[in-house]
N, C-alpha and C positions, 0 to 999 in steps of 0.2 A: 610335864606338859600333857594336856590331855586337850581332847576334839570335841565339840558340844556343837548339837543341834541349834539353828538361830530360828527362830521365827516360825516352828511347825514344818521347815523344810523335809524331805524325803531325806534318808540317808544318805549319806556323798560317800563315794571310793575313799580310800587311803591316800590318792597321789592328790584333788580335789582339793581334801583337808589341809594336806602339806602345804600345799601351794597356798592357801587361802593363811595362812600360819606365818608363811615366809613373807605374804604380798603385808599384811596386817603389822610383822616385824619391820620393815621396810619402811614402813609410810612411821612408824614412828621414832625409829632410829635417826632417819636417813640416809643408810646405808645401801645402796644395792644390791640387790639377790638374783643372782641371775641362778637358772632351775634348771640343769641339763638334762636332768631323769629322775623320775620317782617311777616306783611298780605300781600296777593297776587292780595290786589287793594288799589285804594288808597282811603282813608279815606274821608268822607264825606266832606263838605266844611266848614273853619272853624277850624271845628275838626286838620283836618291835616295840615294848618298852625300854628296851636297853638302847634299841636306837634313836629312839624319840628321846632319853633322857638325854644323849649324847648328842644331839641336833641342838638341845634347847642349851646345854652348857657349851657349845662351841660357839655357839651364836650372841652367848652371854660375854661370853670371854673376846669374841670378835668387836660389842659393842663397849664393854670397859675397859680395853686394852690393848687393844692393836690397832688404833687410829687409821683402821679403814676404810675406803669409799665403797669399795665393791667386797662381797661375799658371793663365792658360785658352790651349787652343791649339787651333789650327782650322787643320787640314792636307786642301785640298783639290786634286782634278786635274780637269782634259776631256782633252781629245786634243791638243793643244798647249806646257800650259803646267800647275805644279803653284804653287799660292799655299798661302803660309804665313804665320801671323799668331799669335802668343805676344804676351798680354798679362798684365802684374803689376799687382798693387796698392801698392808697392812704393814709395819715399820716394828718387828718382832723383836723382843731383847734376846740374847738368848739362854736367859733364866728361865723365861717365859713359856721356852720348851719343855721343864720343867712341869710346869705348874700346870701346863695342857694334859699333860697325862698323867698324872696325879688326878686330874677330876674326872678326865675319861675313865680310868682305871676305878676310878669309884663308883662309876656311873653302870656296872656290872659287866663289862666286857672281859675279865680274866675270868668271872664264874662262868660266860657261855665257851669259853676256848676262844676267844678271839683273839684277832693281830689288831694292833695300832704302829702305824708308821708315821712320824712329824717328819717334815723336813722344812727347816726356816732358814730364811736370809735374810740377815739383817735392812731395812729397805725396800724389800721386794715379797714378802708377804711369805704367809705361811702355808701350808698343804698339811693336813691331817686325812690320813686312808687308814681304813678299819675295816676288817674282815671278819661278820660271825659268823658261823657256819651252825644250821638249824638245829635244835635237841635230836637227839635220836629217837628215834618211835616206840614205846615201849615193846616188848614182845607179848605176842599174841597169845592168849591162854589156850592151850588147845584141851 
């Protein structure tokens, strides 16, 4: 997934684009997105292609196979570490737990150190939280 300029627009924030991403997902799904937190830059390098890949495969996997109405997603950062957390309401198998983290996991979150946590109910939808914590800084040549 990647962010393009429309129409000569000025550049927009990181949280802006998300939102304008999810609202665009939304209207052609029909699914709901409800958007509890996005950060107001964008994520360090790495970091936030791993987490954009991992937004557009939850949201992939929300729309072919969890026969959801609603998706909520709360993408927040500090200075360390950026957490993500996409929840459905959604009628999970639970093979399907499976197959969520198989494509997370592909989506480069074990090369940054990250955590992935599913927790599903059959009926009652699923919860994916992920934890990456930002490359270290190289060291400084003195």
């Amino acid at each position: 997934m990647s962010f393009r300029l429309i129409h000569g627009e000025k550049p927009r924030g990181f949280a802006e684009e998300l939102e304008d991403y999810f609202s665009l997902w939304s209207q052609r799904t029909g699914i709901t997105v409800e958007v509890w937190a996005t950060p107001q830059r964008a994520l360090p390098n790495g970091v936030g292609e791993v987490v954009l890949t991992m937004i557009h495969e939850a949201l992939d996997h929300v729309e072919n196979h969890s026969g959801a109405s609603t998706v909520s997603i709360a993408l927040t950062a500090n200075q360390r570490a950026a957490y993500l957390t996409i929840s459905d309401d959604g009628d999970q198998e639970p093979a399907q737990k499976d197959m969520i983290a198989d494509t997370v996991t592909m989506a480069g979150l074990s090369e940054l150190g990250g955590t992935l946590t599913i927790n599903s109910v059959p009926q009652a939808g699923t919860t994916l939280s992920v934890s990456l914590p930002y490359p270290a800084a190289p060291p400084c040549a003195s």
